[in-house]
Phi, psi and omega in degrees: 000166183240164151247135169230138160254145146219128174302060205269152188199151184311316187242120199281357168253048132253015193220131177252161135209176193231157160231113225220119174254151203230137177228209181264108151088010195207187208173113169244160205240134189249158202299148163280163181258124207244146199007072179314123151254176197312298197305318149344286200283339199278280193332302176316308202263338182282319179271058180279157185251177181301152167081331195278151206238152158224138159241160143271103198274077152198169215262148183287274237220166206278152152288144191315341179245352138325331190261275153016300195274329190285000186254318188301318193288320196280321191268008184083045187240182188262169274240153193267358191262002202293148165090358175240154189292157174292318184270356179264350176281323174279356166279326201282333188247316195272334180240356153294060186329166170302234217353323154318334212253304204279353182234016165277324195278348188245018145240007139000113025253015189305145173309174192262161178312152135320107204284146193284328180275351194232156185072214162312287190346297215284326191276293189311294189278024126281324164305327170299309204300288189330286190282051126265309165299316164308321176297305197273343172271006169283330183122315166322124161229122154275133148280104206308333182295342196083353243237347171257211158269005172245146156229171150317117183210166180218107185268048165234329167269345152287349168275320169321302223254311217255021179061055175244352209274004174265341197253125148339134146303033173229170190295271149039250128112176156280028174254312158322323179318294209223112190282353168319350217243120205257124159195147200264156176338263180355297200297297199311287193327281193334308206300300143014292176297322196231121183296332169314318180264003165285342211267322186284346142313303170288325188309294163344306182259351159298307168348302166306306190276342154317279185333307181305332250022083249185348166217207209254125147298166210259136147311165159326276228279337184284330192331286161000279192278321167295358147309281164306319195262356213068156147268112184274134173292096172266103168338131145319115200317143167094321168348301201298326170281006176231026158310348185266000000 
């Protein structure tokens, strides 16, 4: 099976992706791609095969009630915050997602995901949306949930969760973790260089541990709001050696 990671961002010459083909008991790691454009990543994401996995570091979609106030505000209607102080309704309702809330708390004290409506972010997930759209006139229907072959992923709470996060940031290394995991001089140096393509390299091996079940999926009460909204796949502590 193949795994595709990607570092996806607003701006494409931030945005990387890497690929890792997986045989029995082993994983070589292909050179990363660098300032990834829409077509890039469509082409990439489109030829996923039956088994084969992507994950993606940006959030699907905005929170539900962040959508809400803003079809309110547009159709003139009042405001879903009126009568409440403004900044504790935009931190309690508007910039967070579940799923932001739930991987803020299992990786406590790390900062929490970055919220999808505010700040930079919001420009990266209206870029999703546009190759989430595109994807599905290709015939791709994402599932926001994970539940297909792209899932969500966050390669900081996954270094976290797999104890690299303590560790030098190099090829080096994570080659040491898990001696399974294969890339020649060259490739390692590429990755080395750019923080976009290591991080899109763990997007790659969450990408794996979805495929395993190896993370955490949305509950009954969660579905919902992980439909709309996405869901991020946070590896199992520990995991990483068992990717294999």
């Amino acid at each position: 099976m193949r795994t595709v990671g990607i570092d996806l961002s607003a701006d494409r010459s931030k945005t990387a992706m890497s690929v890792v083909e997986w045989t029995d008991g082993a994983a070589t790691v292909g050179p990363p791609a660098l300032k990834c454009t829409d077509d890039e990543l469509l082409d990439a994401l489109a030829a996923l095969r039956t088994g084969d996995r992507a994950g993606v570091d940006t959030p699907f979609g905005w929170p539900v009630e962040f959508v809400r106030a803003v079809g309110a505000h547009l159709a003139g209607n009042p405001w879903p915050g009126r009568g409440q102080d403004s900044e504790r309704y935009r931190k309690d309702h508007l910039r967070y997602r579940l799923t932001d809330r739930i991987v803020a708390d299992a990786i406590r004290p790390l900062q929490a995901p970055l919220p999808a409506p505010f700040d930079r972010i919001g420009a990266m997930v209206a870029r999703w949306a546009h190759l989430e759209d595109e994807l599905g006139r290709r015939g791709v229907r994402v599932d926001r949930t994970g539940g297909g072959r792209i899932a969500e992923v966050y390669p900081k709470a996954s270094r976290h969760r797999w104890g690299l996060l303590g560790t030098p940031r190099n090829m080096d290394t994570l080659l040491a973790t898990v001696p399974w995991l294969h890339c020649d001089p060259p490739t390692a140096r590429a990755y080395d260089a750019s923080e976009h393509a290591f991080d899109a390299l763990m997007c790659a091996l969450t990408a794996r541990a979805v495929a395993r079940g190896l993370t955490a999926h949305p509950g009954a009460t969660e579905l919902d709001a992980a439909r709309a909204e996405g869901w991020i796949h946070l590896p199992e502590p520990g995991s990483l050696t068992r990717l294999v």
